[in-house]
C-alpha positions as CSV (number, residue, x, y, z in Angstrom):
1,X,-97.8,-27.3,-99.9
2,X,-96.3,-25.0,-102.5
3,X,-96.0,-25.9,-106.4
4,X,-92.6,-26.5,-106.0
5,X,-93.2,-28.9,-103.6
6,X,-95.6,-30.7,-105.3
7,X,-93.4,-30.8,-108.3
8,X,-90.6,-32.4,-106.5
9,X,-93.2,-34.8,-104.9
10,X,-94.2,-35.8,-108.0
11,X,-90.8,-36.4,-110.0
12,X,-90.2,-38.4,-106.2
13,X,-93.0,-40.6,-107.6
14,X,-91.8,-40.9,-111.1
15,X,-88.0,-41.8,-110.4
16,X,-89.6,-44.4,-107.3
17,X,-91.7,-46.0,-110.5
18,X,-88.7,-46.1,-112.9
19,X,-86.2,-47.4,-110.4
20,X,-89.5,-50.4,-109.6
21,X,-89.6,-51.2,-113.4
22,X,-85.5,-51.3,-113.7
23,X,-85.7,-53.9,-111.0
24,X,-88.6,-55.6,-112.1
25,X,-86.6,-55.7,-115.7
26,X,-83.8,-56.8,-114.3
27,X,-85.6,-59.5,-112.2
28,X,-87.2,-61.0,-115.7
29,X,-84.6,-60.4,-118.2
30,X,-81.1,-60.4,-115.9
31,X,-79.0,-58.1,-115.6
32,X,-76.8,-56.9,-119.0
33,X,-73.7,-54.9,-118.3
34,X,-72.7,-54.7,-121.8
35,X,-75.8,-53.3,-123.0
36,X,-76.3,-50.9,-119.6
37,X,-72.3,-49.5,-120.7
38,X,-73.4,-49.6,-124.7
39,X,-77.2,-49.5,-124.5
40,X,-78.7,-50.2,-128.4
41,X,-80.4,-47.2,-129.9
42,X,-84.3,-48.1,-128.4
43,X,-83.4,-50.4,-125.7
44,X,-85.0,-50.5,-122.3
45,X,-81.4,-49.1,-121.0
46,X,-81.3,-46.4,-122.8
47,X,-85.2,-44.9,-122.3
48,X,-84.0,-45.5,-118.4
49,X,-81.3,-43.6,-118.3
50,X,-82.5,-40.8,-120.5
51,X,-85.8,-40.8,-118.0
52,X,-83.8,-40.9,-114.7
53,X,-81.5,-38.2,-116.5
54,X,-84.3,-36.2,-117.5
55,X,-85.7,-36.7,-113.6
56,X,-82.6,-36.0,-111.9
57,X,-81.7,-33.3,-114.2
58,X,-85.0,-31.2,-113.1
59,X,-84.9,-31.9,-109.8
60,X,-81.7,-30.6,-109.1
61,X,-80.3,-28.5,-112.1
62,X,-76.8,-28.2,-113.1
63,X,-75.3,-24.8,-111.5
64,X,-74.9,-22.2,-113.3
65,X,-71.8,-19.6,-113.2
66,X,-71.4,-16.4,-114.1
């Protein structure tokens, strides 16, 4: 297996472990559309969706034009 490989297996782990705590949240707490639209500043929402950003966002970069 390559790096890159591994590195995509890896970030496969990380987003599989985020989405498991979303749910688990979401289980305990129930689910809060307002704050998931208008997360507070420091709010479980907001760390997801900046994680799974930052996860999605290196396994497949945005395209870039020339």
């Amino acid at each position: 297996m390559n790096v890159v490989d591994e590195a995509l297996n890896e970030l496969s782990i990380k987003r599989i472990k985020l989405q498991k705590t979303f749910s688990e949240y979401n289980e305990n707490r129930g689910f809060s559309y307002e704050e998931w639209v208008n997360p507070p500043a420091g709010s479980f929402y907001e760390g997801y969706k900046k994680e799974l950003a930052d996860i999605d966002n290196a396994m497949a970069p945005a395209l870039q034009y020339q």
